[in-house]
C-alpha positions in Angstrom: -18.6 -39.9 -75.5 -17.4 -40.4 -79.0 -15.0 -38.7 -81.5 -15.8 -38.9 -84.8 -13.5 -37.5 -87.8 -15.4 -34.5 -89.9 -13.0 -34.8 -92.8 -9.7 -36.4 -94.2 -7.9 -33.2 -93.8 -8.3 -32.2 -90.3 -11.1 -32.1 -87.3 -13.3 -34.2 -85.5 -16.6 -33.7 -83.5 -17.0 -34.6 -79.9 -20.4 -36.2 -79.2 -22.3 -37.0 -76.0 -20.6 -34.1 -73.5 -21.7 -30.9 -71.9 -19.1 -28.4 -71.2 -21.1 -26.7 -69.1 -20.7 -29.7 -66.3 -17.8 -30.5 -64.6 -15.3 -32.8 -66.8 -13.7 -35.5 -64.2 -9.9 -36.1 -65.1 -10.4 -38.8 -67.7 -12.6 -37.4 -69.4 -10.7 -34.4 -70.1 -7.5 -36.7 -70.8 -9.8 -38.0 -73.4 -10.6 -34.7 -75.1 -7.0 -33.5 -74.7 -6.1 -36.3 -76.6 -8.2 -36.2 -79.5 -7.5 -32.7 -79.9 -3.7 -33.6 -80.3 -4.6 -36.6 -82.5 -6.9 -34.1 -84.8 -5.9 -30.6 -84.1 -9.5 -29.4 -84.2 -12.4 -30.6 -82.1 -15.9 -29.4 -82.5 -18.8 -29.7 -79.6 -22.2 -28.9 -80.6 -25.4 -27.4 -79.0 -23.1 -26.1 -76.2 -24.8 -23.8 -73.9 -22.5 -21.6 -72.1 -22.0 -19.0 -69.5 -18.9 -16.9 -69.9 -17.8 -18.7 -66.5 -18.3 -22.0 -68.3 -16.3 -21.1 -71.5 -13.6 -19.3 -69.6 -13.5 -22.4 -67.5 -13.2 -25.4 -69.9 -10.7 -23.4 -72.0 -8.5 -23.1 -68.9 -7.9 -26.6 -68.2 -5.8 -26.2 -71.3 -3.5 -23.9 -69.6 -3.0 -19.7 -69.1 -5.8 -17.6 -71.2 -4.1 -14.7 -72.7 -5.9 -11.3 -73.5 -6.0 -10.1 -76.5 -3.9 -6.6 -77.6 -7.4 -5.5 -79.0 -8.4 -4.7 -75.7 -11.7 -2.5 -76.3 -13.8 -5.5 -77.4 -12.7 -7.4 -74.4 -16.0 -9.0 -72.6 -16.5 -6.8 -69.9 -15.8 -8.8 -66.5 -14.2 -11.5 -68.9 -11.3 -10.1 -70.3 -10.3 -13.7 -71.4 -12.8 -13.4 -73.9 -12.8 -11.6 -77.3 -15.6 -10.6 -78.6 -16.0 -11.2 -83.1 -18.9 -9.9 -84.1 -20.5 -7.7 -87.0 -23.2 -6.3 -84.1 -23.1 -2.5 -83.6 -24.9 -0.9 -80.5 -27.3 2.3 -80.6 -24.1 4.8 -81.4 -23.6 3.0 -84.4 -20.2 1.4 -82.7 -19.1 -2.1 -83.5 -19.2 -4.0 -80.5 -16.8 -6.8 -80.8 -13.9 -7.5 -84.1 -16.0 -6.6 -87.1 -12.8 -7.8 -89.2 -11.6 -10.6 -87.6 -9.8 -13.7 -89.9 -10.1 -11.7 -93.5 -6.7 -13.3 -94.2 -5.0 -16.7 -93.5 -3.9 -16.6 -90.2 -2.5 -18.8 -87.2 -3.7 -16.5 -84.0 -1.2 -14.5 -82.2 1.4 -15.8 -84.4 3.2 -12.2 -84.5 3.6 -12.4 -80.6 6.8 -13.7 -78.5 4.8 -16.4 -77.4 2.4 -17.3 -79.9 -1.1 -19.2 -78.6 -1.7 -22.9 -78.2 -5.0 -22.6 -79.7 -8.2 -20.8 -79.7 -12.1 -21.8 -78.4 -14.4 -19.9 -80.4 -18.3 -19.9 -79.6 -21.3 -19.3 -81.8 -23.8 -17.3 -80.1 -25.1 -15.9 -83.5 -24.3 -16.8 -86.8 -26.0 -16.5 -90.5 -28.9 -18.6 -91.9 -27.2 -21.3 -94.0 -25.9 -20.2 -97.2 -25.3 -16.8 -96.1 -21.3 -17.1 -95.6 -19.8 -17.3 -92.1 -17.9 -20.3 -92.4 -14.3 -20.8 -91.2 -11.8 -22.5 -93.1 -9.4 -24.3 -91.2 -5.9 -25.4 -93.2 -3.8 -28.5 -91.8 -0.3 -27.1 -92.0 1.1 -30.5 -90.3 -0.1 -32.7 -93.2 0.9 -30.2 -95.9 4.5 -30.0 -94.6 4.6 -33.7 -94.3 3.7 -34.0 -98.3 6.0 -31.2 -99.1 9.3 -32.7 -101.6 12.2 -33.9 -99.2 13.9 -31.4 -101.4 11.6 -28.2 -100.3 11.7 -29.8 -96.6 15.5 -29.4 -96.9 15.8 -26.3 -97.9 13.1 -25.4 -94.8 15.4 -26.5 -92.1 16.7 -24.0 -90.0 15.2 -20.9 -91.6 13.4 -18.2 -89.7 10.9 -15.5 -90.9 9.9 -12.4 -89.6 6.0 -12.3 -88.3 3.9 -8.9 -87.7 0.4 -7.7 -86.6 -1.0 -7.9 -89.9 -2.6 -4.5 -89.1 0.5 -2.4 -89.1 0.5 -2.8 -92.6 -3.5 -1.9 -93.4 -4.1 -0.3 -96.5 -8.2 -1.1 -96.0 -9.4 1.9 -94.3 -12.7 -0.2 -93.5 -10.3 -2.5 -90.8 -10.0 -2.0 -87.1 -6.6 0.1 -86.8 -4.5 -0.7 -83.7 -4.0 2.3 -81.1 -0.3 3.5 -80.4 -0.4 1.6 -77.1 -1.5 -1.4 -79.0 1.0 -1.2 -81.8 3.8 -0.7 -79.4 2.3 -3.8 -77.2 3.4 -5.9 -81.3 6.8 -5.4 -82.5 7.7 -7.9 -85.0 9.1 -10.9 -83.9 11.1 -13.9 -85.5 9.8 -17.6 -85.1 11.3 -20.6 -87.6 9.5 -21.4 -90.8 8.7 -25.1 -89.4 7.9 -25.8 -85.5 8.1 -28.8 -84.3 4.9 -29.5 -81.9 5.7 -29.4 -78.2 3.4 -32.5 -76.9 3.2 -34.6 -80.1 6.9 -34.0 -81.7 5.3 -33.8 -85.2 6.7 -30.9 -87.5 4.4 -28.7 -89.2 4.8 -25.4 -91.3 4.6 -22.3 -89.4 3.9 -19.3 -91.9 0.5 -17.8 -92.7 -0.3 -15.4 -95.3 -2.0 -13.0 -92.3 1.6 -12.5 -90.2 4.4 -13.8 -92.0 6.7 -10.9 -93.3 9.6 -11.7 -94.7 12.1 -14.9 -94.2 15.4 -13.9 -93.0 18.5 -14.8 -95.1 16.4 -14.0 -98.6 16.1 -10.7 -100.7 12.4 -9.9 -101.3 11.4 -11.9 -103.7 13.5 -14.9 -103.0 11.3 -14.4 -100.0 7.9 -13.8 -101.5 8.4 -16.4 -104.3 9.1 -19.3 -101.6 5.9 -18.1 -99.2 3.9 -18.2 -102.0 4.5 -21.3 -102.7 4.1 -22.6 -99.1 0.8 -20.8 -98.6 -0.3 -22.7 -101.9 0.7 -25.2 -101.3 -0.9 -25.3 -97.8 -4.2 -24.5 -98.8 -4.5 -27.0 -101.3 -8.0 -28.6 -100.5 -6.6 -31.6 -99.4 -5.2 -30.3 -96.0 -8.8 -28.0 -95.8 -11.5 -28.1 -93.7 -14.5 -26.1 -94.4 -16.9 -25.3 -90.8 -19.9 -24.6 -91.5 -21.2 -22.7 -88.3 -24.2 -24.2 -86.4 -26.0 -22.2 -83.3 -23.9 -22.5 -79.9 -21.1 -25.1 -81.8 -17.8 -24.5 -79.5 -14.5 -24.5 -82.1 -11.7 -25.7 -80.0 -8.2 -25.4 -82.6 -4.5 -25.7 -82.6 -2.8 -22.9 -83.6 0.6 -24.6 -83.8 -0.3 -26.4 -86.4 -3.3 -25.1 -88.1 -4.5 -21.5 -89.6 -7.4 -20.7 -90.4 -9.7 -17.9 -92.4 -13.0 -16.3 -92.4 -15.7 -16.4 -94.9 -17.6 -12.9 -94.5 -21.2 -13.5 -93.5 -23.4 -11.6 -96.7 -24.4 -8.0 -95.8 -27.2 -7.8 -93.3 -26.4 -10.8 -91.7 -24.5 -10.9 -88.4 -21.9 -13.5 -87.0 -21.4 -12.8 -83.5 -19.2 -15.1 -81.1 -16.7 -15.1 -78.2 -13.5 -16.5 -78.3 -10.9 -17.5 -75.3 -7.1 -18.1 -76.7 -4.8 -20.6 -74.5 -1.3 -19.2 -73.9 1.1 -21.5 -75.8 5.4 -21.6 -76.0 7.8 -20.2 -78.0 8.3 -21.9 -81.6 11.6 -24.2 -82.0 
């Protein structure tokens, strides 16, 4: 097995395993810790049951289901389906929408997610969009002034579904079961990472509200600056989708957005999320 670095900003690809076998104990120790030492791993040419996907993701801990519960797998609830597919009613038939904004998943819950394993089973011909973008929010707090790190410590912000505030009547509304299931939650502007102790940003332009102690546009002017200065193409990754690539990243420390694939293409994956801890 090797690990090899995709980019100075973030990621690495895994070569040489199958996902689909049985990893023995090192060999996952070895994965788990490239994926702390890079925050995003790639696997290509993957070839994967549901089973298999539901099963290598679990090693990394609980698998959480997600609030958007129609486009659920069915039998796998652990897996979410993204897709632009419709079936024979015209219906979509997984999260049409999914990533339009920068994001961190699950953010806006109590317990936000440890990360997310997203698998290609269809994707666009190359050059016909579908990439993900992937943002390294570690190294851009790192490089942030001492001065703006300062002024970071100890504040908290307010994080949401970003659909209770849709004003796109093309997006995927949440039911009132669903909305209920998402009240807004508070986590601190900068988390400090559970198994490596680094410090990263933790606002996304997708669920971050409001910080707390600010009027409006105190608020506003400082996220703005953040996200900025986050997606600066330094701390950027850009994934350019291949067939049955498996996208294993860390939501504590990374977000992430969609590029739309062009009209009449489709992009249709499954995607397993890892329960994770509460921010501190």
């Amino acid at each position: 097995m090797e690990i090899r670095p995709l980019s100075d900003a973030v990621g690495a690809e895994v070569i040489g395993v199958d996902l689909g076998a049985p990893l023995d104990d090192e060999t996952f120790e070895t994965i788990h810790r490239a994926f702390l030492d890079h925050c995003l791993l790639v696997f290509r040419d993957q070839h994967l049951t549901p089973e298999q996907h539901v099963a290598f993701s679990a090693r990394f801990g609980a698998l959480t289901e997600h609030v958007i519960d129609q486009f659920l797998l069915p039998g796998h609830p652990q897996i979410l389906r993204i897709s632009t597919k419709k079936n024979e009613q015209g219906e979509n038939v997984g999260l049409a929408d999914a990533g339009r904004y920068w994001h961190s998943d699950l953010s806006y819950a109590e317990v936000p997610s440890l990360g997310s394993l997203l698998y290609a089973l269809q994707i666009p011909p190359a050059g016909k969009g579908g990439d993900t973008l992937f943002a390294n929010l570690r190294k851009a707090y790192e490089r942030l002034p001492e001065a703006t790190k300062q002024k970071l410590d100890g504040l908290k912000a307010v994080y949401i579904a970003s659909r209770k505030r849709i004003r796109d009547d093309s997006r995927i509304r949440l039911n009132e079961q669903q909305d209920s299931a998402t009240p807004p939650v508070v986590h601190p502007v900068v988390r400090t990472h559970p198994e490596t102790g680094r410090k990263a940003l933790f606002v996304n332009p997708g669920h971050t509200d409001h910080i707390l102690g600010m009027d409006e546009a105190e608020s506003r002017a400082l996220l703005d600056e953040l996200f900025a200065h986050a997606t600066d193409d330094a701390f950027v990754y850009r994934h350019k989708w291949r067939l049955h690539d498996l996208v294993f990243w860390d939501n504590r420390c990374l977000m992430h957005i969609a590029d739309p694939a062009l009209p009449g293409y489709d992009r249709h994956m499954h995607r397993t999320t890892v329960e994770g801890d509460r921010p501190y």
